[in-house]
C-alpha positions as CSV (number, residue, x, y, z in Angstrom):
1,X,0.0,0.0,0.0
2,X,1.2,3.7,-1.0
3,X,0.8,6.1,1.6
4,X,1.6,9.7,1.4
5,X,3.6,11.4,5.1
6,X,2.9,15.5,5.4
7,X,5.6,16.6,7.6
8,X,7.7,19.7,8.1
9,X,11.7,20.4,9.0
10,X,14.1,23.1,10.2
11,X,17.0,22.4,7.7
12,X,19.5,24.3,9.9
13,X,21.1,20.7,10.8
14,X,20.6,18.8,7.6
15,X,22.6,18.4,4.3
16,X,19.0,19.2,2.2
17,X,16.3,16.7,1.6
18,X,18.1,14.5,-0.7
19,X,20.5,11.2,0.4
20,X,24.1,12.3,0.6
21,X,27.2,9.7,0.9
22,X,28.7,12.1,3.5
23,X,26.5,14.0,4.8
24,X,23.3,13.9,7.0
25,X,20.2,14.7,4.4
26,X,16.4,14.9,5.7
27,X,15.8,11.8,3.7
28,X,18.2,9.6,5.7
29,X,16.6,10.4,9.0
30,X,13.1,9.4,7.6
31,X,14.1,6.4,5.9
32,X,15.9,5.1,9.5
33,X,12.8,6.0,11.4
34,X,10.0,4.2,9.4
35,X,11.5,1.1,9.0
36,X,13.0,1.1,12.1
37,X,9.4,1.8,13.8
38,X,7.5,-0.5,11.3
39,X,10.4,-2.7,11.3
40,X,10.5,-3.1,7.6
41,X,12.7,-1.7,4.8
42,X,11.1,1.8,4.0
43,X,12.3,4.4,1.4
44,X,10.7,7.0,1.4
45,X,10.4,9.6,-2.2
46,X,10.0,13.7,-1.4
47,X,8.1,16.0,-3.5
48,X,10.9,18.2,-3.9
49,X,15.0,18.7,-3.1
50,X,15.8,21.2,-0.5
51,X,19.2,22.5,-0.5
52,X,21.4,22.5,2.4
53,X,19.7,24.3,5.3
54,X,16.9,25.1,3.7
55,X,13.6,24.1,5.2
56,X,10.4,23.0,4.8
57,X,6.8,24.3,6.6
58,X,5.3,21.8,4.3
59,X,6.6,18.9,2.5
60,X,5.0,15.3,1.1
61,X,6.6,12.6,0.4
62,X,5.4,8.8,-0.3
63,X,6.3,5.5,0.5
64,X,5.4,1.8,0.4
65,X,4.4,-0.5,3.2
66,X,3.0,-3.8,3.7
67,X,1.4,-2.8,6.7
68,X,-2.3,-1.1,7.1
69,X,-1.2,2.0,9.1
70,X,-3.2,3.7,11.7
71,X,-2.5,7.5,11.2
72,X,-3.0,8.9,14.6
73,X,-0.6,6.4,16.2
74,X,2.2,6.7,14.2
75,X,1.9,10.3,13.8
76,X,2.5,9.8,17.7
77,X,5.4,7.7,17.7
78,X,7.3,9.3,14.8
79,X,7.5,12.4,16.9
80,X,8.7,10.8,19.7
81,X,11.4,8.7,17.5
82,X,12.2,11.8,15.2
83,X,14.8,14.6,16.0
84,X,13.4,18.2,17.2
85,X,13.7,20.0,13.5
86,X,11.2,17.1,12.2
87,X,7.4,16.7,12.8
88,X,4.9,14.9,11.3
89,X,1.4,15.4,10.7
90,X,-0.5,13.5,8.8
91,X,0.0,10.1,7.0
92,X,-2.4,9.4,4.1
93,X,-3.7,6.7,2.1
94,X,-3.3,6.7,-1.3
95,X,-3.8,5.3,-4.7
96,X,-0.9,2.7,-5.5
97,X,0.5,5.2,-8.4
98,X,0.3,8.2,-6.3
99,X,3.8,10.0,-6.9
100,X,4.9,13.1,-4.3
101,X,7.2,14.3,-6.6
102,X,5.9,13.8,-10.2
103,X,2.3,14.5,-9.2
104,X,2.7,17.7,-7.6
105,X,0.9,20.8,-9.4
106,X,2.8,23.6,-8.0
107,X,5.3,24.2,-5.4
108,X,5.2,27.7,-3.1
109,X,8.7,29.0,-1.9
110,X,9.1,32.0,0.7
111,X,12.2,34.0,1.3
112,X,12.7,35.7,4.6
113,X,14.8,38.9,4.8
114,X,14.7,41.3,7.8
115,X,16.5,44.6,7.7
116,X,17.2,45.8,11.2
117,X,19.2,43.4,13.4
118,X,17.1,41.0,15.4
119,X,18.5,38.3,18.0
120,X,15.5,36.3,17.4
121,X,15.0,35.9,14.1
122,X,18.3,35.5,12.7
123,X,18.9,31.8,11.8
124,X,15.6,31.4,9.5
125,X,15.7,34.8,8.1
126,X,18.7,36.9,6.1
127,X,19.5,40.1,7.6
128,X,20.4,43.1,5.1
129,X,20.8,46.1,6.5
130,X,20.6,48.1,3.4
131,X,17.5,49.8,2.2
132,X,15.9,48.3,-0.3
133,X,13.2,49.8,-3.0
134,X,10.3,47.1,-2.6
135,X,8.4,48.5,-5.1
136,X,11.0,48.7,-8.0
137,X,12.0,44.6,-6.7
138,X,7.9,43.9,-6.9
139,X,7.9,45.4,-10.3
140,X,10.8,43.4,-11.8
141,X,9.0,40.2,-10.1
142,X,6.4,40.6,-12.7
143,X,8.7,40.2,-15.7
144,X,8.9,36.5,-14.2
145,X,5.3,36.6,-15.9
146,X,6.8,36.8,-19.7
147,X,9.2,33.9,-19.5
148,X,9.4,30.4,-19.1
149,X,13.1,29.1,-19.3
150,X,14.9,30.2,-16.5
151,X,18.4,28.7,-17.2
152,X,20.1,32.2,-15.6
153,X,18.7,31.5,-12.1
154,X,19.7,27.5,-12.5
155,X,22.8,26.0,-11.0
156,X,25.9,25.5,-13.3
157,X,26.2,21.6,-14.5
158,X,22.5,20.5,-13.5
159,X,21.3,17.3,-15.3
160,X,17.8,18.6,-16.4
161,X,16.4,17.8,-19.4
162,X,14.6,21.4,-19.4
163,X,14.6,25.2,-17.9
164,X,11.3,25.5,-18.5
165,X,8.9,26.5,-15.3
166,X,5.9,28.4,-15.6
167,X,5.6,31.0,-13.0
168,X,1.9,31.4,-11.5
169,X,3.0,34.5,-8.1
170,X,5.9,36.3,-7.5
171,X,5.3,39.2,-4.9
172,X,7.4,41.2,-2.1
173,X,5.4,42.0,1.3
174,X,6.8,44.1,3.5
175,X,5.7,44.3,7.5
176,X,7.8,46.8,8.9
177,X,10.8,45.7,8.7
178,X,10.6,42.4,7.7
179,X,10.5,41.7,3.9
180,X,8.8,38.2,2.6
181,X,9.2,37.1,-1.1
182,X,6.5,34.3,-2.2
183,X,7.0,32.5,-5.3
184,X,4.8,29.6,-6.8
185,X,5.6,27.9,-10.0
186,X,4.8,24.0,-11.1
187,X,8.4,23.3,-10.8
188,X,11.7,24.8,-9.6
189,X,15.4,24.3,-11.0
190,X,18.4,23.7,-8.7
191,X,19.6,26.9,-6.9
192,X,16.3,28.8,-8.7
193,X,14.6,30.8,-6.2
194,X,17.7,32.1,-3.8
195,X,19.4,33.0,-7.2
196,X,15.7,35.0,-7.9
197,X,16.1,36.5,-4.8
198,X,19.4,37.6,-5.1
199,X,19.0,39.2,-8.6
200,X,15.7,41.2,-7.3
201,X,17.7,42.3,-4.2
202,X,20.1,43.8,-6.4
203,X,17.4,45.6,-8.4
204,X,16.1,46.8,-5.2
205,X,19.9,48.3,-4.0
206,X,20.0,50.2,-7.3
207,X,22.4,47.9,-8.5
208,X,20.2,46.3,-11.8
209,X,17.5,48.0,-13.7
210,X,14.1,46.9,-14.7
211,X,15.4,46.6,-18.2
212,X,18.7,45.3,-16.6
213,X,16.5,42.0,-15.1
214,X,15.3,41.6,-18.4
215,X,18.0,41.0,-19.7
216,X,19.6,38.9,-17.5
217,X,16.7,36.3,-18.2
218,X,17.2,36.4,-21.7
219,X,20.6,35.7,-21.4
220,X,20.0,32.5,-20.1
221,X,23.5,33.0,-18.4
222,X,23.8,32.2,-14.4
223,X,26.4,34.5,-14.7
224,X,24.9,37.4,-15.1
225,X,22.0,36.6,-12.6
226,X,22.7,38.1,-9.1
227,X,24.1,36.5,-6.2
228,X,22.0,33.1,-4.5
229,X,21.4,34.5,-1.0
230,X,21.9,32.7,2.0
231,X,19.7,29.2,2.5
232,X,18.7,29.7,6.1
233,X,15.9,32.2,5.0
234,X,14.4,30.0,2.6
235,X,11.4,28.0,3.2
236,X,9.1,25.1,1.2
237,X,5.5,26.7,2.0
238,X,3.3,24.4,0.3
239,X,3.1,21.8,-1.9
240,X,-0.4,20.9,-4.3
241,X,-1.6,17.7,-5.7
242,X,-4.9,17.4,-8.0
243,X,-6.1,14.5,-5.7
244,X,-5.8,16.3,-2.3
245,X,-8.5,18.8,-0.3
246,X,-7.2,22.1,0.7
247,X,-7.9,20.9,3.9
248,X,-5.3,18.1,3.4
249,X,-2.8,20.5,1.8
């Protein structure tokens, strides 16, 4: 039986999402703690690949079991087995071709950035103490609008077959000083959003112009993209499948 795990994680600690032969991934932790609590060999599959230390306020991934699983119960005992920057919260039933990854509709980043110094905030938010011109950064966001390869925002020497993502919100918020970016497309490439983010934050120091960012994404060159800001402000928001309420998302 295919079951589908919604669970979250602070990515401070972890090497990203995805199995690493030397490092400690997200992946590796779940994969030890289902089949060590339903003492079988589990592997589980994410909907995405978070980078190193970034995190995830939502994320799906699915796995197989021989087993008919109570929810409630192991939701209990996975919290108790799992370390303190992983919870669970539901485990779901599904179809037996249900796929986390390939299924998935659209993915929602956010990127965190405060601008005055704050002792509590500062491991899962960037702080920049410059000024930065929202509106000019909201208005080079909607350019995202006109394109679909984003090869300039991609990391260097990734296997992908395509650069092609279609773009469905990109917006800046601001609440005092604390600056959010939210960005939703059907599918991210490697490195994409922080390198976004980077590139609008220069446009917002007076660094790029409007036209400037425009240009930069039809050069299709990651090298003359702005800077990939730090991963500890980046988070995995939400995560949509056709088959899922929006009460289960």
């Amino acid at each position: 039986m295919r079951y589908f795990v919604k669970f979250a994680y602070n990515g401070k600690n972890y090497h990203g999402w995805q199995m690493q032969p030397d490092a400690i991934s997200v992946q590796e932790v779940f994969n030890k703690a289902l089949s060590t609590l339903l003492r079988e060999n589990i592997e589980v599959v994410g909907a995405g690949r978070t980078d190193a230390g970034v995190h995830a306020q939502q994320m799906f991934a699915h796995f197989d079991s021989n087993q008919i699983l109570n929810s409630a119960t192991l939701v209990k005992r996975m919290n108790s087995f799992l370390p303190k920057d992983i919870v669970v919260y539901d485990f779901i039933l599904m179809h037996n071709e249900a796929h986390a990854r390939f299924d998935a509709v659209s993915r929602t980043y956010q990127y965190h950035i405060h601008n005055f110094k704050d002792a509590f905030i500062h491991e899962g938010s960037w702080y920049q103490h410059q000024t930065l011109d929202v509106a000019k950064m909201n208005e080079a966001a909607q350019l995202l609008f006109n394109y679909i390869d984003f090869e300039c925002f991609s990391k260097t020497h990734t296997d992908v077959n395509t650069f092609n993502c279609q773009i469905k919100q990109a917006f800046w918020t601001q609440n005092q000083n604390h600056l959010v970016f939210t960005i939703t497309a059907d599918r991210f490439l490697r490195n994409m959003v922080r390198a976004i983010v980077g590139t609008l934050v220069n446009v917002g120091l007076g660094k790029l112009s409007i036209a400037g960012f425009q240009e930069v994404i039809e050069s299709k060159s990651r090298k003359k993209a702005g800077f990939s800001v730090p991963a500890h402000g980046l988070y995995l928001t939400q995560v949509i499948y056709p088959y899922l309420n929006n009460e289960n998302n």
